[in-house]
N, C-alpha and C positions, 0 to 999 in steps of 0.2 A: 726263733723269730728275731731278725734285724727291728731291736727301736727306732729306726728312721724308716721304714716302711711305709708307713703313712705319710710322711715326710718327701717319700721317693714318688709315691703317685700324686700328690700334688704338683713336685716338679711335672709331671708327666703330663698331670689338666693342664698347667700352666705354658706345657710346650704346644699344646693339640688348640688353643685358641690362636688364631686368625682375622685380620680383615676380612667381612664380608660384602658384596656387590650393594649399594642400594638405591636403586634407582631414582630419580628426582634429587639427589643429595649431594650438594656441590660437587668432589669428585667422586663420588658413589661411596668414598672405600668406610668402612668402620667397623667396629667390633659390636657383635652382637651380646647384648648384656646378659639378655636370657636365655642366653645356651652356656652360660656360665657355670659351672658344680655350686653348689649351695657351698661345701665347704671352701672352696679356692676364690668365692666371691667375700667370705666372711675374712680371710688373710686379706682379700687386697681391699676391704675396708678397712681394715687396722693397720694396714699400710697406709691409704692414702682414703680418709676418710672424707677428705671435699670432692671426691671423684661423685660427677654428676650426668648420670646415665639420662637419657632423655627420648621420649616414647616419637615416634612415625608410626603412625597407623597404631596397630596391637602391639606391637615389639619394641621393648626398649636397647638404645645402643649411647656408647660412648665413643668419642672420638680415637682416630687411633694413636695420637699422640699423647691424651691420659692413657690408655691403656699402656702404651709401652714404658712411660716412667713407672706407674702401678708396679705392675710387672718384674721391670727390673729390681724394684724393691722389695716383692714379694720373693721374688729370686735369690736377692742375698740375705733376707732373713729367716727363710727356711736354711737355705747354705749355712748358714751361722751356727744355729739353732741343730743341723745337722753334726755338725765340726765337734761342736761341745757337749755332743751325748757320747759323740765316739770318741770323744779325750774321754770322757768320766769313766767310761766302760774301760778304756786301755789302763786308766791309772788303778780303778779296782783289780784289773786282771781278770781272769777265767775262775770260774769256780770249782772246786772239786766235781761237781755234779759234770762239768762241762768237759772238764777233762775227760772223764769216765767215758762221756758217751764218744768220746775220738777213739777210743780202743777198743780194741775186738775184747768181747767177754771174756774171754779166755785167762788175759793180762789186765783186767779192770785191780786195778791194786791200788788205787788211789782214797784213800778213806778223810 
């Protein structure tokens, strides 16, 4: 298992959010706050924690230019945070166990 995994599908919520249509609202466009993952909402609070969501009707949304600073910041601190598990990981190297399982049983000889 890749340690940035969880790391890689956050990128992935953080790519799949969008401006949505909203009628009566000055240009319509915004981001809808509650379709947001609980997890990718809780980074880009720690990113940008004056980000101030605000309700129409039952739904709450934030504008689309908080959401793209947010965002980009949530972006490069996953990135980051990504960079420096996979230096940690290169600097320890592979483990005997790790090597093993690259090899056909036959030639496992790494103890």
């Amino acid at each position: 298992m890749d340690p940035n995994d969880a790391d890689h599908a956050l990128l992935d919520k953080l790519k799949s959010v969008g401006p949505v249509w909203v009628d009566g609202f000055d240009d319509g466009t915004l981001v809808r706050w509650d379709d947001i993952a609980p997890d990718l909402m809780t980074l880009i609070l720690e990113v940008a924690p004056k980000i101030e969501p605000f309700r129409i009707g039952s739904a709450g949304y934030v504008l689309p230019l908080e959401w793209v600073l947010a965002a980009e910041d949530a972006w490069r601190l996953v990135n980051t945070r990504m960079r420096l598990q996979s230096l940690e990981l290169a600097v320890v190297g592979p483990s005997k166990f790790d090597l093993n399982d690259l090899l056909p049983e036959e030639s496992a000889f790494i103890c």
